[in-house]
FIBAVEX-132008 format. One record per residue (C-alpha): residue number from 0; x, y, z. Coordinates in steps of 0.2 Angstrom, whole numbers. Each point is the difference from the previous one (the first is absolute). Example, Ala and Ser with C-alpha at 12.3 -4.5 7.8 and 13.67 -1.06 7.14 Angstrom:
FIBAVEX-132008
{atom 0; {62; -22; 39}};
{atom 1; {6; 17; -3}};
//
This chain:
FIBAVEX-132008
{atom 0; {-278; 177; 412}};
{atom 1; {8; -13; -10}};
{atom 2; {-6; -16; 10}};
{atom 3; {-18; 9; 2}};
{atom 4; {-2; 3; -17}};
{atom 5; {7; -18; -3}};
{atom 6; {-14; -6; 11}};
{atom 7; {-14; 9; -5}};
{atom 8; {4; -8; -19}};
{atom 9; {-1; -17; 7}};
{atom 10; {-16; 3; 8}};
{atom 11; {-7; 8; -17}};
{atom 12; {5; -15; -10}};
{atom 13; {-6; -13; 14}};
{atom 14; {-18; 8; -2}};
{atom 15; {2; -3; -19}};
{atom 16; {-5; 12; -6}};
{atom 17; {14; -2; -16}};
{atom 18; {-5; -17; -6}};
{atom 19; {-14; 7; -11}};
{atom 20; {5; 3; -18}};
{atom 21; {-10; 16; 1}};
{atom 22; {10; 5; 13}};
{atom 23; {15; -3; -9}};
{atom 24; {-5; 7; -16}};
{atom 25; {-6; 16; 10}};
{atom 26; {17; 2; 6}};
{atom 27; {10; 0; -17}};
{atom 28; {-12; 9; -9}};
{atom 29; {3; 15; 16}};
{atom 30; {18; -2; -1}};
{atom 31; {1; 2; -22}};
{atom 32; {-12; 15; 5}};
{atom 33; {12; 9; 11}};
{atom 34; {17; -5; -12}};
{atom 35; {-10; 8; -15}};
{atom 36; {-4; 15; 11}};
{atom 37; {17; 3; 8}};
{atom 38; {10; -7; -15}};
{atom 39; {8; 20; -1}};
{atom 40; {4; 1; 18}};
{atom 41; {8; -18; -1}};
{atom 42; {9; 4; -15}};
{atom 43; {7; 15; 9}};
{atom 44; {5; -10; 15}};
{atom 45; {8; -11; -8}};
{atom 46; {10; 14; -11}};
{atom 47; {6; 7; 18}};
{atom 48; {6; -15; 7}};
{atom 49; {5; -7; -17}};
{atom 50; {0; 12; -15}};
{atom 51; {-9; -12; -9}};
{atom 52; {-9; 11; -15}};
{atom 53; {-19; -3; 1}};
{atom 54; {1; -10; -16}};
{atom 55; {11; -12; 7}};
{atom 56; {-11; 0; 17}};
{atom 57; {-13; -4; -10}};
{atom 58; {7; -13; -10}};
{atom 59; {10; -11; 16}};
{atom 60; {-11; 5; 14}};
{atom 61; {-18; 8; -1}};
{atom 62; {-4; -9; -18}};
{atom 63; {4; -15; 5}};
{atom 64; {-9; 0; 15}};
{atom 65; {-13; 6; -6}};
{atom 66; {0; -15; -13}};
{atom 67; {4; -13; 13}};
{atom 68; {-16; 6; 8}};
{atom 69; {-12; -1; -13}};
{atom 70; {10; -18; -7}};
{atom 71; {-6; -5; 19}};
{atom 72; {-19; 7; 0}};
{atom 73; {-1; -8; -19}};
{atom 74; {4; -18; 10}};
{atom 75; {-5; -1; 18}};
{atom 76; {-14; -8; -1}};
{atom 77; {10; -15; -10}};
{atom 78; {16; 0; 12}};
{atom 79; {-12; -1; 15}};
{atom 80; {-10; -12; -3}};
{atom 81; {1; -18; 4}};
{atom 82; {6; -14; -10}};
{atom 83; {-3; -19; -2}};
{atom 84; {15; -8; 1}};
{atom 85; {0; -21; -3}};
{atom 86; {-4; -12; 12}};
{atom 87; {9; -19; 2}};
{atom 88; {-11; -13; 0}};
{atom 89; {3; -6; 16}};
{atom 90; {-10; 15; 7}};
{atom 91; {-14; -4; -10}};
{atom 92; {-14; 6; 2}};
{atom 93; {7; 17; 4}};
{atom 94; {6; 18; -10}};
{atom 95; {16; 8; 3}};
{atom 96; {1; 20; -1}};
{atom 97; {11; 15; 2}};
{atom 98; {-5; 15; 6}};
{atom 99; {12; 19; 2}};
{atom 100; {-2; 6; 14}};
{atom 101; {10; 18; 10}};
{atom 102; {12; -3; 11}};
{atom 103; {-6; 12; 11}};
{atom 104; {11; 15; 4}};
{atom 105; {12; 5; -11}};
{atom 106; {19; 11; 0}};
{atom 107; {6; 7; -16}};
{atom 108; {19; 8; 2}};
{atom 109; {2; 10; -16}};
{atom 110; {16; 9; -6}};
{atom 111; {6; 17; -8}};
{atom 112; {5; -5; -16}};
{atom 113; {-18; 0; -7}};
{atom 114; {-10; 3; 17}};
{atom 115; {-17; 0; -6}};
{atom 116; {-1; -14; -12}};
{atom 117; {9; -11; 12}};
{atom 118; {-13; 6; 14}};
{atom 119; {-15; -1; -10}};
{atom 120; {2; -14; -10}};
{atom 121; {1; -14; 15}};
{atom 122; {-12; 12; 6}};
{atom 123; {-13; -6; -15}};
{atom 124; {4; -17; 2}};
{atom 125; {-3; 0; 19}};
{atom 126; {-16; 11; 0}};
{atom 127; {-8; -13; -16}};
{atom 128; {7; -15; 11}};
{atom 129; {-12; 5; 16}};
{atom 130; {14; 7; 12}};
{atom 131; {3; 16; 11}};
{atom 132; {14; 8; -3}};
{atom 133; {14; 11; 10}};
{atom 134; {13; 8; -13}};
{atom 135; {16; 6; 4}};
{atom 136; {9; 12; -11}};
{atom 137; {19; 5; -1}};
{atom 138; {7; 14; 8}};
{atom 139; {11; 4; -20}};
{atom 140; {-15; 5; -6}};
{atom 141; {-11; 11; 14}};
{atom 142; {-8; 9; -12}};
{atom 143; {-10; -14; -8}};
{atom 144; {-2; -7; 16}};
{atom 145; {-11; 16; 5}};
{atom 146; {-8; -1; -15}};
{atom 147; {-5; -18; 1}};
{atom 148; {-3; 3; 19}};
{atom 149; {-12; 11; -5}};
{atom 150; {-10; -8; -14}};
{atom 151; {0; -16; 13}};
{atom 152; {-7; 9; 14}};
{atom 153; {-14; 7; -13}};
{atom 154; {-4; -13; -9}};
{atom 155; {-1; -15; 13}};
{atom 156; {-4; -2; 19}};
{atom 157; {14; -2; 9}};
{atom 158; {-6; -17; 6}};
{atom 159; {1; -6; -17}};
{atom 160; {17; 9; -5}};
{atom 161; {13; 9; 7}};
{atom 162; {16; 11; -2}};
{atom 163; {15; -2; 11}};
{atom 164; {14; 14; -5}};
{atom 165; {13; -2; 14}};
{atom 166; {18; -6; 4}};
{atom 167; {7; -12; 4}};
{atom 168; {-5; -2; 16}};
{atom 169; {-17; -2; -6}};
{atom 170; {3; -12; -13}};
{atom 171; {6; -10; 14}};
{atom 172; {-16; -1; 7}};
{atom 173; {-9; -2; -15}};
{atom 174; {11; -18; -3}};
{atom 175; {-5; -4; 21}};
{atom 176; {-18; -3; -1}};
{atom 177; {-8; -16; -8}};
{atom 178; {-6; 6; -20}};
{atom 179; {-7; -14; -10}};
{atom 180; {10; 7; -15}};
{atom 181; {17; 9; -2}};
{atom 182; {2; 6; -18}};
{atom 183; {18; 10; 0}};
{atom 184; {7; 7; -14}};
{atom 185; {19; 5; 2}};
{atom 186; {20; -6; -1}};
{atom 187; {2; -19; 5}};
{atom 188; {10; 7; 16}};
{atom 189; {-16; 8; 7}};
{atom 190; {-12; -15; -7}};
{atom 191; {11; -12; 11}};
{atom 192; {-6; 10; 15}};
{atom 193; {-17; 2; -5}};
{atom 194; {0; -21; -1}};
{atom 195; {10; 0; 18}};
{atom 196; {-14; 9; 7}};
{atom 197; {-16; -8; -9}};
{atom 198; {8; -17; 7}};
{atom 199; {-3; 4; 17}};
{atom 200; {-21; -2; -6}};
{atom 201; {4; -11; -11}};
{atom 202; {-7; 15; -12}};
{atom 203; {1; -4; -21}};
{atom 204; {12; 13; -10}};
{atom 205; {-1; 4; -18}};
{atom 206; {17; 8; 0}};
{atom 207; {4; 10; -18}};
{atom 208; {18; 5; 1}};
{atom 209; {14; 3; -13}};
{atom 210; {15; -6; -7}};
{atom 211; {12; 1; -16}};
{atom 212; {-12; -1; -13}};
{atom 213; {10; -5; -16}};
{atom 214; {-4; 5; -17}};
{atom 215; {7; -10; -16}};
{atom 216; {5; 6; -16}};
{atom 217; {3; -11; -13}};
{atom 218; {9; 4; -16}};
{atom 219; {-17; -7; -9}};
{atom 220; {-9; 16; 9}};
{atom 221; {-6; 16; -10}};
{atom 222; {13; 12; 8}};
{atom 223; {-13; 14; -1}};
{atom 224; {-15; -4; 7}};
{atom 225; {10; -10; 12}};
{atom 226; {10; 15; 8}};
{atom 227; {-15; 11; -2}};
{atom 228; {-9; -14; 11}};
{atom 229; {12; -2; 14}};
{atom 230; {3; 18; -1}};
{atom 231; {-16; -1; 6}};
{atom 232; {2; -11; 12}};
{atom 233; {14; 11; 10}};
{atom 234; {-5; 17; -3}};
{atom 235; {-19; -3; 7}};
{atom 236; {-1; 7; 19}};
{atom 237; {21; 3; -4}};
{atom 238; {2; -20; 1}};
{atom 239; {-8; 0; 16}};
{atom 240; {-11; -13; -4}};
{atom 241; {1; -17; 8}};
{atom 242; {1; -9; -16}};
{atom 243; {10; 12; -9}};
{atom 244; {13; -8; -10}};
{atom 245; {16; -1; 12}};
{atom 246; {13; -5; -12}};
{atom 247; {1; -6; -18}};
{atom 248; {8; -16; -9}};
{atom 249; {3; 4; -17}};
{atom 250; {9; -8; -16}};
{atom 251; {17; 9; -3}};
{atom 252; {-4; 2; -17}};
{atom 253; {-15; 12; 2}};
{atom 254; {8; 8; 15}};
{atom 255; {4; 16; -6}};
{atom 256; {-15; 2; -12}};
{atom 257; {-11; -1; 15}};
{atom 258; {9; 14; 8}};
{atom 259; {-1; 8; -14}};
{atom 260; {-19; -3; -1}};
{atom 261; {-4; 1; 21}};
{atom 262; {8; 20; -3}};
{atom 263; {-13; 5; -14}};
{atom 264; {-14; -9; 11}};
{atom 265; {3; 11; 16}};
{atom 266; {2; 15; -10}};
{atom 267; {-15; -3; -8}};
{atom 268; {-7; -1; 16}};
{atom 269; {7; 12; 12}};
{atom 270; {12; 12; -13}};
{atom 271; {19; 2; 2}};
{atom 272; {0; 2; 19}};
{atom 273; {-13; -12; 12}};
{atom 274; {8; 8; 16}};
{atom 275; {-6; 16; -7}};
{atom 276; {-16; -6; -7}};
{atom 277; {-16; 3; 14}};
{atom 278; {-12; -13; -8}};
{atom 279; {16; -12; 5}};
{atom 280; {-4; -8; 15}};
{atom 281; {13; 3; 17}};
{atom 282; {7; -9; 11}};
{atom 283; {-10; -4; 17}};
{atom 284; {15; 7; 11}};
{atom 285; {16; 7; 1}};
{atom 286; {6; -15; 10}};
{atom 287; {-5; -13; -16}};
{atom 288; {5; 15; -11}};
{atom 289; {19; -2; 4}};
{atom 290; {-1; -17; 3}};
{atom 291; {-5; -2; -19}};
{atom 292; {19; 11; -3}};
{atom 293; {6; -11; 9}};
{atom 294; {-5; -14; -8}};
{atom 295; {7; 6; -16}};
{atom 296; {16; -2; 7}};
{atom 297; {12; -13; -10}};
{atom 298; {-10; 1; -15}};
{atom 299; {5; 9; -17}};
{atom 300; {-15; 10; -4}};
{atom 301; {-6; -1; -19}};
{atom 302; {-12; 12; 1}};
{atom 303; {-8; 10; 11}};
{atom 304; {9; 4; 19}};
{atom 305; {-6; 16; 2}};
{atom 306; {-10; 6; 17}};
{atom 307; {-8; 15; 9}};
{atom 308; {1; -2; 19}};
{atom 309; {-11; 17; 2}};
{atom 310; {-16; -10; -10}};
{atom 311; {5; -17; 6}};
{atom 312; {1; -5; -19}};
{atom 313; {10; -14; -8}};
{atom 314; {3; 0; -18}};
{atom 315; {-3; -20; -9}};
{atom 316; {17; -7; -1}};
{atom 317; {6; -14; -7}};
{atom 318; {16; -8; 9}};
{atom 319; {13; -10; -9}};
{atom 320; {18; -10; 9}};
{atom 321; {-12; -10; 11}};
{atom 322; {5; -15; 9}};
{atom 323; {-12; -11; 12}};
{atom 324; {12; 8; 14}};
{atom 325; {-5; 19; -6}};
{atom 326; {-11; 10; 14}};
{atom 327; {-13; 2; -12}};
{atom 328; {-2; -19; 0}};
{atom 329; {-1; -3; 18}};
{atom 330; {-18; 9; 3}};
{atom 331; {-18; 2; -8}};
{atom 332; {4; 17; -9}};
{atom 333; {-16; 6; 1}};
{atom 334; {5; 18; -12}};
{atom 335; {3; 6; -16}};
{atom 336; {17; -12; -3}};
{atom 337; {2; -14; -10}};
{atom 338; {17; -11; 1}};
{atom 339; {4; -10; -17}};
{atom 340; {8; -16; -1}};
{atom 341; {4; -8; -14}};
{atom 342; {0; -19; -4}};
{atom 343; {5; -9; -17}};
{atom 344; {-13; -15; 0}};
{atom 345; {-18; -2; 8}};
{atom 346; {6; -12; 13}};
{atom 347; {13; 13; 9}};
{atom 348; {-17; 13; 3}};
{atom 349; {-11; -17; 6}};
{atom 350; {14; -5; 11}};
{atom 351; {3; 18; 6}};
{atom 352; {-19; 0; 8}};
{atom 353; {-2; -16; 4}};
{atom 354; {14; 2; 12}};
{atom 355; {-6; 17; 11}};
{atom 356; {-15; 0; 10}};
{atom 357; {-18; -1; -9}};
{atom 358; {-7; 17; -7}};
{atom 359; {-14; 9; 0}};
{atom 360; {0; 1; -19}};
{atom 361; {8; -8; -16}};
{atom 362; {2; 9; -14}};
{atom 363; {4; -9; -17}};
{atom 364; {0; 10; -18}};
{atom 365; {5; -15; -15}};
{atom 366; {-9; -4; -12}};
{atom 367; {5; -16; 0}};
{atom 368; {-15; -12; 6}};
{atom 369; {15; -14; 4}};
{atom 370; {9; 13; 12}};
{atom 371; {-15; 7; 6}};
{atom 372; {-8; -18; 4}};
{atom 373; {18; -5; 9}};
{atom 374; {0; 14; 10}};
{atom 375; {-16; 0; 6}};
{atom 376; {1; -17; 4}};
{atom 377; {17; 2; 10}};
{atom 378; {-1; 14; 11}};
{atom 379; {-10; 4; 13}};
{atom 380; {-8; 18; 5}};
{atom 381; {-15; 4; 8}};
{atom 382; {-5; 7; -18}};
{atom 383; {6; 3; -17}};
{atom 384; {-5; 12; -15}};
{atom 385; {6; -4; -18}};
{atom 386; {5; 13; -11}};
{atom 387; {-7; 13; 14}};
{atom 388; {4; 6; 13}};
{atom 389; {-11; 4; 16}};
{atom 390; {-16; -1; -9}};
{atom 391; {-5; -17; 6}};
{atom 392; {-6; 9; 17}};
{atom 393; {-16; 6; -10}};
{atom 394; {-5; -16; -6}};
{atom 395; {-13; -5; 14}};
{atom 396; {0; -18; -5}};
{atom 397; {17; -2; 4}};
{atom 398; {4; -3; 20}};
{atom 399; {14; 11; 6}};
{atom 400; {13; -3; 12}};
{atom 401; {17; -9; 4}};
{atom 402; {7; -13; 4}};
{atom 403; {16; -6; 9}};
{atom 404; {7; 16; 10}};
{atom 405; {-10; 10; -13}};
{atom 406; {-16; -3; 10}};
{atom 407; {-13; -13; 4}};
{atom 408; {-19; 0; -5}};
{atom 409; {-7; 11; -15}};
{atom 410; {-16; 9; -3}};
{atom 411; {-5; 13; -15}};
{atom 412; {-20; -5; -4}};
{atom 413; {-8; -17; 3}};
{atom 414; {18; -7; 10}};
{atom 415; {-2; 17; 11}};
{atom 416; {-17; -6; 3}};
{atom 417; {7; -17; 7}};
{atom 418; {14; 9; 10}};
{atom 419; {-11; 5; 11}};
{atom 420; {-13; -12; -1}};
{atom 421; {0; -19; 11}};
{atom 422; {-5; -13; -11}};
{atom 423; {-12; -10; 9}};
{atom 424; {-3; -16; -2}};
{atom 425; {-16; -8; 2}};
{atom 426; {-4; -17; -3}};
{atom 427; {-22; -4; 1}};
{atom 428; {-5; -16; 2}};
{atom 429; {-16; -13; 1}};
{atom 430; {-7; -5; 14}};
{atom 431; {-12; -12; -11}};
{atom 432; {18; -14; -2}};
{atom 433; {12; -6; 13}};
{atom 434; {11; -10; -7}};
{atom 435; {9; -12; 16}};
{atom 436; {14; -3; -8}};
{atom 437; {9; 14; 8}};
{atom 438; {-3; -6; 18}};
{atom 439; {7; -10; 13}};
{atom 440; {3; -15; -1}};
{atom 441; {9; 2; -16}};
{atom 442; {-2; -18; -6}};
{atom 443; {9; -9; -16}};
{atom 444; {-15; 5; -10}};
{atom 445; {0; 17; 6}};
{atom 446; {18; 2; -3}};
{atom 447; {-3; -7; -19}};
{atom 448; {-13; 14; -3}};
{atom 449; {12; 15; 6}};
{atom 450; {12; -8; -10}};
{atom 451; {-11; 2; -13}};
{atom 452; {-5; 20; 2}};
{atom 453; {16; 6; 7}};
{atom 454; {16; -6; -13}};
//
């Protein structure tokens, strides 16, 4: 079933009948159609699998979808067309051009964390390029799995796009047969055998993993809005977010005003008791619900600790006593935990980074432009969000993704477009001059003139 359905895409974007803009158009305006008009049964999917609240659902997953699609319609016509690029003078008379076009058949491995906007959103950025897709949700999440499988099935042919919702064993074959395109999203140890298999087709990955996403507090930084902001950060989808804040540098002189602050912002948010609070996100499992106790481990907690194994819910907690050596340093936390580590002058945090693998994200909050500038410029992250957290996800403009062990190749808007586009080059030229220099014999006089043009 898997192979066929492979094959039957091939031979649909072979007779090419997705190059035409209408044809692309067409099919985002039909997939906006059916999010708006299952937007309550998403929303309750992804409460089962997730407890996300239909606020939040809207907010992280169906809203910005939705604006990722209509951010794409608004400029597809500009990203796919061609564009004059310059041309030397030695290939005169002659234009140079580059021209997008799909690559052809497309596999898009989402996760569990935030299963449909991880799914649709390549899926935008696919569809707008020209390419069939086959999608391939996780298991964690089954019941926004059936809910996308549905909407696919009814809103495209499956010769266009399809849903795969099996194990293992299937996923296995999905990486077997030659895609143009492998989009995975997921932990670097997976990525690593997603890029295994693709090498066997020489197939192109985008690979969106993780990592230990640092966040910076200096004692410049509004301590409020600050908390209230990485508070944020951690408590959305109970810190199962991939560019959640993983552990925070801060000055040890506004140390414990922030934990001060980072209480009053959760319980704003979420009352005295998150485990207890149903708009409070759960864990995915019981399996990653004690591996977060565990994780707490070795660490004196400041705040927070508490847990309900019956709902899968882990209050926010803030850890103190941490060392480098401390289980909660060893992993991507990926839950509703933040270790603190405290530093005395700007270059202990920058030194701290620089010397664990790339993240996903940087968080600074300063308001000093001379810090900010100097950290910017010294570490390395696939992106970074000052005085924010999370947020620069929704900025279209921006490309997104990783770099170093945190990922490879980006997309969000116009860089999602060229993910799963070919830039083709196409050089046109005259057939009125024919310069001789180029040809054999290359005599002295021929050799002064490329001398000339090529330096």
């Amino acid at each position: 079933m898997i192979e066929s359905n492979f094959e039957k895409q091939r031979d649909f974007f072979m007779s090419g009948a997705t190059l035409p803009l209408k044809f692309r158009r067409d099919a985002l305006l039909r997939l906006r159609a059916a999010l708006r008009e299952r937007e309550d049964a998403l929303a309750a999917a992804l409460r089962d699998d997730l407890g996300k609240c239909p606020a939040e659902s809207y907010m992280c997953e169906i809203g910005l979808s939705l604006s990722s699609l209509t951010d794409t319609l608004r400029h597809l016509r500009q990203w796919a067309a061609g564009r004059r690029v310059p041309t030397p003078l030695s290939q005169f008379p002659g234009s140079s051009h580059i021209v997008p076009e799909p690559f052809g058949v497309a596999l898009i491995i989402s996760p569990w964390n935030y299963p449909l906007l991880l799914s649709i959103d390549p899926l935008i950025s696919a569809l707008a390029a020209g390419n069939c897709c086959t999608l391939r949700f996780s298991r964690n999440a089954p019941h926004t799995a059936a809910a996308l499988s549905s909407l696919i099935a009814a809103t495209f042919p499956p010769e266009l796009v399809t849903t795969v919702q099996g194990g293992t064993e299937d996923a296995e074959k999905l990486l077997d047969l030659p895609f143009d395109k492998i989009f995975f999203t997921g932990s670097p140890n997976v990525g690593k055998k997603v890029m295994q298999a693709a090498a066997a087709h020489l197939t192109p990955v985008t690979l969106e993993l993780g990592g230990k996403s640092p966040c910076i507090v200096d004692q410049t930084s509004p301590l409020p809005l600050a908390a209230r902001r990485i508070a944020f950060g951690k408590t959305l989808n109970s810190g199962q977010t991939c560019v959640a804040p993983d552990y925070l540098l801060i000055h040890s002189s506004v140390k414990d005003s922030f934990v001060r602050e980072f209480r009053k912002s959760v319980q704003e948010m979420f009352d005295s008791h998150p485990e207890r609070n149903e708009n409070f996100p759960h864990i995915i499992n019981e399996r990653h619900f004690n591996r977060l106790l565990h994780l707490m481990e070795g660490g004196k907690i400041l705040f927070g600790g508490e847990s309900d194994p019956a709902t899968l819910r882990i209050a926010p907690t803030l850890l103190d006593d941490i060392t480098p050596d401390s289980p909660c340093m060893q992993e991507e936390i990926f839950g509703p935990i933040l270790p603190i580590i405290t530093y005395e002058d700007i270059a202990e945090a920058e030194s701290f980074v620089r010397s664990r693998p790339k993240p996903l994200a940087c968080y600074i909050f300063t308001r000093d432009r001379a810090t900010e500038r100097r950290l910017l410029s010294s570490i390395s992250a696939g992106g970074f969000c000052v005085n924010d957290t999370i947020v620069h996800l929704a900025v279209h403009s921006l490309p997104f993704g990783g770099v170093g062990n945190s990922g490879m190749g980006a997309y969000h808007g116009r860089t999602g477009f060229d993910t799963f586009s070919h830039a083709k080059p196409i050089l046109r030229r005259s057939m009125l001059l024919d310069f001789p220099f180029r040809y054999a014999p290359l005599s002295s006089w021929k050799q002064r003139i490329l001398r000339f043009f090529l330096k």
